[in-house]
Structure formats: C-alpha cells, structure tokens
BAZA-561660 format. One record per residue: x, y, z of N, C-alpha, C in turn. Coordinates in nm, 2 decimals. Layout:
residues N
[rec [X Y Z] [X Y Z] [X Y Z]] ...
END
This chain:
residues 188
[rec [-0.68 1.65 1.42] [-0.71 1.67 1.27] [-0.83 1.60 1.23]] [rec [-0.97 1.69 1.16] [-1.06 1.59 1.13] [-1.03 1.49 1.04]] [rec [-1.13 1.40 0.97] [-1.08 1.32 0.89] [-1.09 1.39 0.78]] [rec [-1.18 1.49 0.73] [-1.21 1.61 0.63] [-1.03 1.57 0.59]] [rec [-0.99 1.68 0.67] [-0.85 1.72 0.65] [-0.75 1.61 0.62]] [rec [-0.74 1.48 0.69] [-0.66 1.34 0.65] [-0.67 1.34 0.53]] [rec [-0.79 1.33 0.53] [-0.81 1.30 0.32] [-0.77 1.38 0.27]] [rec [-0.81 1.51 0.27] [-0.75 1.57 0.16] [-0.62 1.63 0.19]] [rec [-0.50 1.58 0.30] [-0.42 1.54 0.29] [-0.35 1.48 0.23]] [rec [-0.36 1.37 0.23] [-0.35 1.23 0.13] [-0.38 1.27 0.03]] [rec [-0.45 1.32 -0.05] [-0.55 1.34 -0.20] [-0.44 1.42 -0.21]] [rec [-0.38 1.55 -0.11] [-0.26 1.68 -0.20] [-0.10 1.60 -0.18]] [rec [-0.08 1.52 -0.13] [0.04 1.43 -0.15] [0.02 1.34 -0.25]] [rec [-0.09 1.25 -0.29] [-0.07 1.21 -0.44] [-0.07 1.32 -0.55]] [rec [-0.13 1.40 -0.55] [-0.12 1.50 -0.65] [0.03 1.55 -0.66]] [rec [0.10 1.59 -0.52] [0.22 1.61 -0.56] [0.34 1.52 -0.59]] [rec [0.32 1.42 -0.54] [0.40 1.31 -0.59] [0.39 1.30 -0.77]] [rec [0.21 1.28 -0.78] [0.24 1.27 -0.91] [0.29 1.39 -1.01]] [rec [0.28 1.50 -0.99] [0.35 1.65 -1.05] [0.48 1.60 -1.06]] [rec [0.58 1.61 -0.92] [0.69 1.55 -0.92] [0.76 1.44 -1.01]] [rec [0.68 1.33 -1.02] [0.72 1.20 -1.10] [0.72 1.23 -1.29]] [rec [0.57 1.33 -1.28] [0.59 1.39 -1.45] [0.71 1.50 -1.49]] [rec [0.69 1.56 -1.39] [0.80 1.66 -1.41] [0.97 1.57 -1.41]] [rec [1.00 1.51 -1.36] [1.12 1.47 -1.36] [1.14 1.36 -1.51]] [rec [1.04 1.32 -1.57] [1.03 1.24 -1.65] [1.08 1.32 -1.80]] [rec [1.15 1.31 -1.90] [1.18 1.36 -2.02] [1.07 1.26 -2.09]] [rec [1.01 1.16 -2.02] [0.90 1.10 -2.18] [0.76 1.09 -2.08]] [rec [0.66 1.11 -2.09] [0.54 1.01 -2.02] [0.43 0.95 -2.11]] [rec [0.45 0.83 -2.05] [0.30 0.75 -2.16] [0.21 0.71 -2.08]] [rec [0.12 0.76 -2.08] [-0.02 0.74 -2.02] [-0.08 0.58 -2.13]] [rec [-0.14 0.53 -2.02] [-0.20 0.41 -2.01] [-0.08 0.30 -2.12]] [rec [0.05 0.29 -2.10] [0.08 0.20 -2.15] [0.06 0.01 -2.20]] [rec [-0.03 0.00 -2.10] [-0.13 -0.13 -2.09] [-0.18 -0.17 -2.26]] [rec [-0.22 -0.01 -2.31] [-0.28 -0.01 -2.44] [-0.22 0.04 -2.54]] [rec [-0.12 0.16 -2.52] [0.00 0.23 -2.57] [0.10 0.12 -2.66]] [rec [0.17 0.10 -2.52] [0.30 0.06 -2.52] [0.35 -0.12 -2.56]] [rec [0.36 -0.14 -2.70] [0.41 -0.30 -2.70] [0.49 -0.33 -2.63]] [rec [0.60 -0.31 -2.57] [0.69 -0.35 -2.48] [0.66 -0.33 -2.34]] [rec [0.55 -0.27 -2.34] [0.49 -0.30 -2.20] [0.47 -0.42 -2.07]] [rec [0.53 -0.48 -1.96] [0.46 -0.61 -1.93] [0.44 -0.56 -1.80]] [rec [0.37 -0.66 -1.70] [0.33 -0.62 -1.59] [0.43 -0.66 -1.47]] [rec [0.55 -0.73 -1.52] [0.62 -0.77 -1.43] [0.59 -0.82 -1.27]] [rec [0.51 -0.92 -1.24] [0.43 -0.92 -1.14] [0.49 -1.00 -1.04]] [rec [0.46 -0.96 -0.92] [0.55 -1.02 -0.77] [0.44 -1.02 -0.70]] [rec [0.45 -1.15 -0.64] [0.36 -1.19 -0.53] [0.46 -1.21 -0.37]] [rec [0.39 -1.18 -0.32] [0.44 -1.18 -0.19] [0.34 -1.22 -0.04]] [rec [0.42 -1.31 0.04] [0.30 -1.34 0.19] [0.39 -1.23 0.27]] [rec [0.27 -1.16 0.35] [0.29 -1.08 0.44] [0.28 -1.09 0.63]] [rec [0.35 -1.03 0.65] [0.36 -1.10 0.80] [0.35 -0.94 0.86]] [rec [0.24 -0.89 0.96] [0.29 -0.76 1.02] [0.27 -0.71 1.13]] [rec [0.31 -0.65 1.21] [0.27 -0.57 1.32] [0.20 -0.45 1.31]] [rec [0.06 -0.42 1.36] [-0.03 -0.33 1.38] [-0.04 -0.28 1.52]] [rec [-0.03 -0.12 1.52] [-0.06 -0.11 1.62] [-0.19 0.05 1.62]] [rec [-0.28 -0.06 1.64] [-0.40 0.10 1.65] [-0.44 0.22 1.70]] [rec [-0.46 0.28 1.68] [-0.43 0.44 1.75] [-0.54 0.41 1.89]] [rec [-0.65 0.34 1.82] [-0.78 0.36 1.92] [-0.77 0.28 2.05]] [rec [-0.80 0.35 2.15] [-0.81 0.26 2.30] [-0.89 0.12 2.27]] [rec [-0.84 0.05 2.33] [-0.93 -0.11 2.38] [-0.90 -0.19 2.24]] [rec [-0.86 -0.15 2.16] [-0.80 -0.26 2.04] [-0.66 -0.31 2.08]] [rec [-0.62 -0.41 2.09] [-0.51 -0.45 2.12] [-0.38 -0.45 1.96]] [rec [-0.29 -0.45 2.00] [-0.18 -0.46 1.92] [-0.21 -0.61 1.89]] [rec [-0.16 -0.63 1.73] [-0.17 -0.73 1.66] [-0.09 -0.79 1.57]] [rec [-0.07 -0.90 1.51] [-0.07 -0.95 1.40] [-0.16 -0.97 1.27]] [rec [-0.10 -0.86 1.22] [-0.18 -0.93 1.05] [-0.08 -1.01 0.95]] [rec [-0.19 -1.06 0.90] [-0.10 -1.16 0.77] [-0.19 -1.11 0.66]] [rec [-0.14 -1.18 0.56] [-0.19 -1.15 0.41] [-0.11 -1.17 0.33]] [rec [-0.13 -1.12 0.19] [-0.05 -1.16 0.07] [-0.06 -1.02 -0.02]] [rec [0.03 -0.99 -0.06] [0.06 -0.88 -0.16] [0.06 -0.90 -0.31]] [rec [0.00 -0.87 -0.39] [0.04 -0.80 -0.55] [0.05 -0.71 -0.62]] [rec [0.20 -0.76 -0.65] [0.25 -0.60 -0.71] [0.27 -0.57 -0.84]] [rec [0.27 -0.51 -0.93] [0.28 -0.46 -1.07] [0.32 -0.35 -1.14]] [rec [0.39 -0.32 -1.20] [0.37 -0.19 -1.28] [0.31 -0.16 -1.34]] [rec [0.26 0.00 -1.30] [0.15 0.08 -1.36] [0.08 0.07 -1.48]] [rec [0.00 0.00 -1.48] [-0.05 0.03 -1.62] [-0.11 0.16 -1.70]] [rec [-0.14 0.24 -1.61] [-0.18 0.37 -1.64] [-0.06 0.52 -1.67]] [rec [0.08 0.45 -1.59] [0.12 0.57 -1.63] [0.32 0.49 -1.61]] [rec [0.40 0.54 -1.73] [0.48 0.44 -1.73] [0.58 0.60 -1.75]] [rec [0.68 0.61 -1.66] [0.79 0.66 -1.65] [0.92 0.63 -1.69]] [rec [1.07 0.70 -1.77] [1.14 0.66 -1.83] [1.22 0.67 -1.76]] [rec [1.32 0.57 -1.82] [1.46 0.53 -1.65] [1.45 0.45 -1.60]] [rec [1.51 0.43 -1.49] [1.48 0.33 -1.41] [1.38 0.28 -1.29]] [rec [1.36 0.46 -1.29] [1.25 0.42 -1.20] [1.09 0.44 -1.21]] [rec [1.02 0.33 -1.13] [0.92 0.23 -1.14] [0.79 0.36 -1.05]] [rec [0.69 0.33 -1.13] [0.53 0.30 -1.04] [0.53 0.20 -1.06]] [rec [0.47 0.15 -0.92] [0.43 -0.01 -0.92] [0.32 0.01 -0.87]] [rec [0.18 -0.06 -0.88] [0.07 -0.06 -0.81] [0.06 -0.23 -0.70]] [rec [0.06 -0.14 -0.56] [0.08 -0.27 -0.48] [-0.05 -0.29 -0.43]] [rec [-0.14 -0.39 -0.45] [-0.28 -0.47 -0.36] [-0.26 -0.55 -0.24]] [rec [-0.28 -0.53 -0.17] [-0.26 -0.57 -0.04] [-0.42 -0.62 0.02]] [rec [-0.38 -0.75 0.10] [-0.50 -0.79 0.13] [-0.45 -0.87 0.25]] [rec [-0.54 -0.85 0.40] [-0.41 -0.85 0.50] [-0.59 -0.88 0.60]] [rec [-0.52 -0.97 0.67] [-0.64 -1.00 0.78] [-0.60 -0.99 0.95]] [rec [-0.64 -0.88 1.03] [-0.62 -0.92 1.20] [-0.72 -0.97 1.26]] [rec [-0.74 -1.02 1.36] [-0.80 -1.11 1.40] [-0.79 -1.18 1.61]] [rec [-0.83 -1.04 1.65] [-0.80 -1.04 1.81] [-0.82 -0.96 1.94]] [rec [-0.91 -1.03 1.99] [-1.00 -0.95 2.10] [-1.15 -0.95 2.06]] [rec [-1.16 -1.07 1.99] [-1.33 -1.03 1.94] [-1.31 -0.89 1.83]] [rec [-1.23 -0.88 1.79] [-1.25 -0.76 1.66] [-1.18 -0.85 1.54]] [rec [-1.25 -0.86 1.41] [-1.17 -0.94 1.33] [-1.18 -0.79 1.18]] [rec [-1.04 -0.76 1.14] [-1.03 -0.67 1.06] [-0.97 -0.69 0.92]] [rec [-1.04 -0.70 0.79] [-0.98 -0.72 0.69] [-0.97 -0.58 0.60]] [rec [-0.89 -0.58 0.55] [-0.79 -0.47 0.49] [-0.78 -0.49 0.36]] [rec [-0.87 -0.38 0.26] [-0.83 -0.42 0.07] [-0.77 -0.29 0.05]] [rec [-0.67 -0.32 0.02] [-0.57 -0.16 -0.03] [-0.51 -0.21 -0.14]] [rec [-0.46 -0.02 -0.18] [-0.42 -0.02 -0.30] [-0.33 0.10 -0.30]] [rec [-0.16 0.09 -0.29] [-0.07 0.13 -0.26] [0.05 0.19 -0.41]] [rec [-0.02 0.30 -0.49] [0.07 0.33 -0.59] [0.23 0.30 -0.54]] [rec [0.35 0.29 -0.58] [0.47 0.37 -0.46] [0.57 0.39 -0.62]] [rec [0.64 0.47 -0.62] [0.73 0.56 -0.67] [0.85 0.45 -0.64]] [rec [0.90 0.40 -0.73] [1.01 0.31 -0.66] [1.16 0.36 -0.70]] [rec [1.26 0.39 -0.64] [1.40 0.41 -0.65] [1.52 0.34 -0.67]] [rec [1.61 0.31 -0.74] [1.68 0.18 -0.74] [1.82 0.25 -0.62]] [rec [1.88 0.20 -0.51] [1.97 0.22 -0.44] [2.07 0.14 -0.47]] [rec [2.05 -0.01 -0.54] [2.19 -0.07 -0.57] [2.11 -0.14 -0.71]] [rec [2.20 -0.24 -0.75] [2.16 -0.34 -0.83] [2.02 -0.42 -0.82]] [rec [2.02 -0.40 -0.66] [1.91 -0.54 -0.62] [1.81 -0.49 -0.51]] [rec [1.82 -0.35 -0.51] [1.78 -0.30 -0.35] [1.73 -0.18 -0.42]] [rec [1.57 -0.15 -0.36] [1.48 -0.06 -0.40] [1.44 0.01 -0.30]] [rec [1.37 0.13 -0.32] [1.33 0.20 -0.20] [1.20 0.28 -0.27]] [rec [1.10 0.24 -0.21] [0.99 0.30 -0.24] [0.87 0.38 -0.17]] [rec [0.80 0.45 -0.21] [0.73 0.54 -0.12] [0.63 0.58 -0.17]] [rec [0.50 0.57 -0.12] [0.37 0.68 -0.18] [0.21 0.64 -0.13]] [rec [0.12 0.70 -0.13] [0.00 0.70 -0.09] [-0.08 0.58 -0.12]] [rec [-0.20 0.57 -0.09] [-0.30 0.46 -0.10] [-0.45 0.49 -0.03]] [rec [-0.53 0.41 -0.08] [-0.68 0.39 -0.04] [-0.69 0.26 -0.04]] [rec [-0.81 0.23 0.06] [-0.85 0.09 0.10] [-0.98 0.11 0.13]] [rec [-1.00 0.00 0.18] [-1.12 -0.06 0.25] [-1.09 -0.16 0.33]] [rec [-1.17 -0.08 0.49] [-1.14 -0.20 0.62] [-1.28 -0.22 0.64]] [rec [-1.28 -0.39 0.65] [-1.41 -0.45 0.71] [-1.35 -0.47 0.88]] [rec [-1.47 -0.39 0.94] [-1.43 -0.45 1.12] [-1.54 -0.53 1.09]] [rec [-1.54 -0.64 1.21] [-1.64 -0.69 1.26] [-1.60 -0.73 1.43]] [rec [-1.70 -0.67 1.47] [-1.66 -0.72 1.57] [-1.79 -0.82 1.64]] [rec [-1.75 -0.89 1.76] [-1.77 -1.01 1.81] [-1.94 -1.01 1.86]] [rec [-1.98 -0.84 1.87] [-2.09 -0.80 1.92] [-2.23 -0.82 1.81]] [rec [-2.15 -0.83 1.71] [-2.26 -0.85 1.56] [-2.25 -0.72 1.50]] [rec [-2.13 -0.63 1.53] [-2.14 -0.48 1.47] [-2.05 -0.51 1.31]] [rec [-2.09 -0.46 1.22] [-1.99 -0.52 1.06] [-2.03 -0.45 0.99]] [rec [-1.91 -0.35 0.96] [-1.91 -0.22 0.87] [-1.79 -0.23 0.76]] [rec [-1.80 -0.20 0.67] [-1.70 -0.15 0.60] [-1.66 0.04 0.62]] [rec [-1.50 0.08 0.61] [-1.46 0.19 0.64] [-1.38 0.22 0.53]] [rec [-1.41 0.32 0.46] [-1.29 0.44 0.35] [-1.16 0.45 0.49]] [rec [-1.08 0.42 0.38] [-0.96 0.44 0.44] [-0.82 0.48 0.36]] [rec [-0.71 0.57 0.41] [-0.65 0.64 0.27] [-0.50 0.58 0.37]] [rec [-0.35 0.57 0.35] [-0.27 0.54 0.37] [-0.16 0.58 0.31]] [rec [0.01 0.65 0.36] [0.07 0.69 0.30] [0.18 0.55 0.39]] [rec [0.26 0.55 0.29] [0.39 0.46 0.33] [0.49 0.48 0.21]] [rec [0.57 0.39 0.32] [0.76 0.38 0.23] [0.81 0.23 0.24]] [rec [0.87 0.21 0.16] [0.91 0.08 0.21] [1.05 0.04 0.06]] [rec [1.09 -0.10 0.10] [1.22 -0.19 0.08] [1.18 -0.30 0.00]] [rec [1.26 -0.32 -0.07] [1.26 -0.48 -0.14] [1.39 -0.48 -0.22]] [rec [1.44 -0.58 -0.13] [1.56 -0.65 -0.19] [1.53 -0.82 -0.28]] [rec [1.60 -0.78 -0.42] [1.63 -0.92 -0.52] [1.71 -1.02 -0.48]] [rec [1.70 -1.16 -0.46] [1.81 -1.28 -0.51] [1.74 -1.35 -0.60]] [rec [1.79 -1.31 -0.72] [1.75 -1.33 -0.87] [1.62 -1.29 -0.87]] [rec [1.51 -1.42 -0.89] [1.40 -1.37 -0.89] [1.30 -1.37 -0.78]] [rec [1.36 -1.39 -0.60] [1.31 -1.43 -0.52] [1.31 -1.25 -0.41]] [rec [1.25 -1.24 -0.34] [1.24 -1.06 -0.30] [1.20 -1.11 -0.15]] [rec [1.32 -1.03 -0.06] [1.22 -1.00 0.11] [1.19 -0.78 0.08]] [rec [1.09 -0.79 0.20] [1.08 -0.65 0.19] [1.05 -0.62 0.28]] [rec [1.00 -0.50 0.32] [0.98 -0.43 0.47] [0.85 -0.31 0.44]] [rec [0.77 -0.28 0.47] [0.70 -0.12 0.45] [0.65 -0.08 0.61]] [rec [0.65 0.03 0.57] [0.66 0.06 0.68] [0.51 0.18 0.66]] [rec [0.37 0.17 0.72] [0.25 0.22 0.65] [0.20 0.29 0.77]] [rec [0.09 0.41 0.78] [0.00 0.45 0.84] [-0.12 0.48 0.74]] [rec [-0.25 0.42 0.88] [-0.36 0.42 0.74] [-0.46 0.49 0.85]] [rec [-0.50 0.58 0.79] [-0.67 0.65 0.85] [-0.73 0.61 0.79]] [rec [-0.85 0.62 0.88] [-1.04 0.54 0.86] [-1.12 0.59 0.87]] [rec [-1.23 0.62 0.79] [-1.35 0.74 0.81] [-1.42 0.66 0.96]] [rec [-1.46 0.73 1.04] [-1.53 0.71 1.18] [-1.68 0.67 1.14]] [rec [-1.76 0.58 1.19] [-1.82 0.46 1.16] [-1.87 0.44 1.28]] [rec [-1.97 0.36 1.33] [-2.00 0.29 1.49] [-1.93 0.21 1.53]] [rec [-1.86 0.16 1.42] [-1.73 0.10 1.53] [-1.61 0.16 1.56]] [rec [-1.61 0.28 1.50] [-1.50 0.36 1.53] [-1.38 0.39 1.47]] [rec [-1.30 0.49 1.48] [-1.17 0.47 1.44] [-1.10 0.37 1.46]] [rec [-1.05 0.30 1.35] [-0.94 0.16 1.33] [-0.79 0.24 1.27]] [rec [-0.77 0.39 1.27] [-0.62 0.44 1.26] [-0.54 0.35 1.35]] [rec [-0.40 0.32 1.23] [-0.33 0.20 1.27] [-0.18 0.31 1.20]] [rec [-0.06 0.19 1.25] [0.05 0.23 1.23] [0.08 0.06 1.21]] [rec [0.17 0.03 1.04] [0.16 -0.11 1.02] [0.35 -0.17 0.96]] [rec [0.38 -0.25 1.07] [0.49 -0.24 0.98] [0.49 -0.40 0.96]] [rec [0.49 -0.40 0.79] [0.49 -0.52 0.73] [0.65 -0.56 0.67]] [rec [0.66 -0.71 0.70] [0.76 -0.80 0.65] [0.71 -0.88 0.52]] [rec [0.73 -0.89 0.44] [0.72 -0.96 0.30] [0.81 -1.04 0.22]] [rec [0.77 -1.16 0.18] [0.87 -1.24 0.11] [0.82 -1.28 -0.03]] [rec [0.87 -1.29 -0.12] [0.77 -1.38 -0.23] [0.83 -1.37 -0.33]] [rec [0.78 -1.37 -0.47] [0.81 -1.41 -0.57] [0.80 -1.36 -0.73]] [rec [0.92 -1.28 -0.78] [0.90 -1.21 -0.91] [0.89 -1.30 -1.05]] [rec [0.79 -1.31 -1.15] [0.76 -1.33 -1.28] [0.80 -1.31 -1.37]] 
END
C-alpha cells in the first residue's frame, strides 16, 4: 500500500467516524470551549510505558516512555455519555543508535462499558523526529489509528491502547510501528 493511500485512509476513517458520531448525536455543539458555559476540559495526565515494534528491518523492538494529555474536545461536544477526548501524546525510543521522538494527537470516541471502565477508539496525526547515531535528523508526517482502555479508582486511571502509526518515507526511512501502550495517571 503506498503511503498516498495510508493517508487518505486515515483521512476517510476520521471522516467516517466523525459522520457516525454526528449522526448518532440528537444535539451537536461545535466549538463548545466558546459556546458552552458548562463546558470544562476535564483533564488527565498520564506516564506512559510501551512496547514498539517497527515494521522496518534493522530497527530493533523497543521501549518507549512518555506522558500523555487528555481532554475533552473543545471543538465538538456530543450529548450522553459519550466523550471525544483529544489525547497528546509525547513518547521518546531510544536504541540501536536510532533515537525517536513521537508528537501525536489522538481524537478517540470514548464508550462507557461500566461505571468506571471506558473503551475508546479513533484516528490521529503526529510527528516523528528520528535521529539517528550517523548525524541523519529528520522530522516525518505520520497518521495513526488506535483503540484503547481506561479504567477509574476515583480520580486515579490505569489504561492500555493499543496504536499503529505510518510515516511518510524520508532518508531515514520508514519508522511504521505497531505500539502497545500501558498508562497510569491522574484525573482533575
């Protein structure tokens, strides 16, 4: 599959996601941030712990770490229970002489499954810096679809996602990865 087609892959799954999410909605309020008085951002921070494993030969399987922040949409606020959250993710690997940092940005559609247990899912874009050990240091467009978990005890949350992210091709190459993150941290 070229990358042509990844992207606008990605680009027709948020589009349908977001059809889906208006359509099911009986109210929509665009940009509640400025709308909506009862609006807040309800914000959760979280440290991230994860396994990476890259599509491309000669990059070794890894650990990344990082920290997560999450919020509710300010741009588009759904009625019910269930949530857009916009998740930022900022996640560093670092092995084999390739050091890789990761800025994404992970709408997800969230579902409530119990009282305390969420289930969420949906697209994203980033930006990966490689550098590697040779003096090569590029930044890469990169788009990502994922799903993932987070469970409450009161105001304290573990979570799980489970991500694949494509990378536009660069001189250092494809960095396509398969990421599954562990997260712990803290709601406001």
């Amino acid at each position: 599959m070229t990358n042509f087609s990844k992207y606008l892959s990605s680009l027709l799954g948020t589009a349908l996601l977001c059809v889906a999410s208006l359509s099911a909605a009986d109210e929509f309020k665009a940009f509640p941030i400025f709308t909506d008085d009862n609006w807040k951002a309800n914000v959760e921070v979280a440290a991230v712990v994860a396994h990476v494993n890259f599509d491309r030969a000669g990059v070794k399987d890894g650990t990344v770490y990082g920290l997560d922040l999450s919020f509710d949409c300010p741009v588009f606020t759904l009625p019910g229970e269930h949530l857009l959250r916009q998740q930022l993710t900022l996640s560093r690997y670092d092995k084999s002489g390739l050091q890789v940092t990761t800025i994404e940005m992970n709408p997800y559609y969230f579902v409530d499954l119990s009282k305390d247990l969420v289930l969420g899912f949906g697209p994203g874009i980033g930006g990966v810096h490689a550098d590697v050990d040779r003096g090569e240091s590029q930044w890469l467009f990169a788009v990502q679809a994922g799903a993932g978990v987070k469970y409450y005890i009161d105001d304290f949350l573990i979570g799980a996602d489970l991500r694949y992210q494509w990378t536009a091709q660069k001189e250092v190459g494809e960095l396509d990865n398969m990421r599954l993150l562990l997260k712990a941290g803290y709601r406001f």
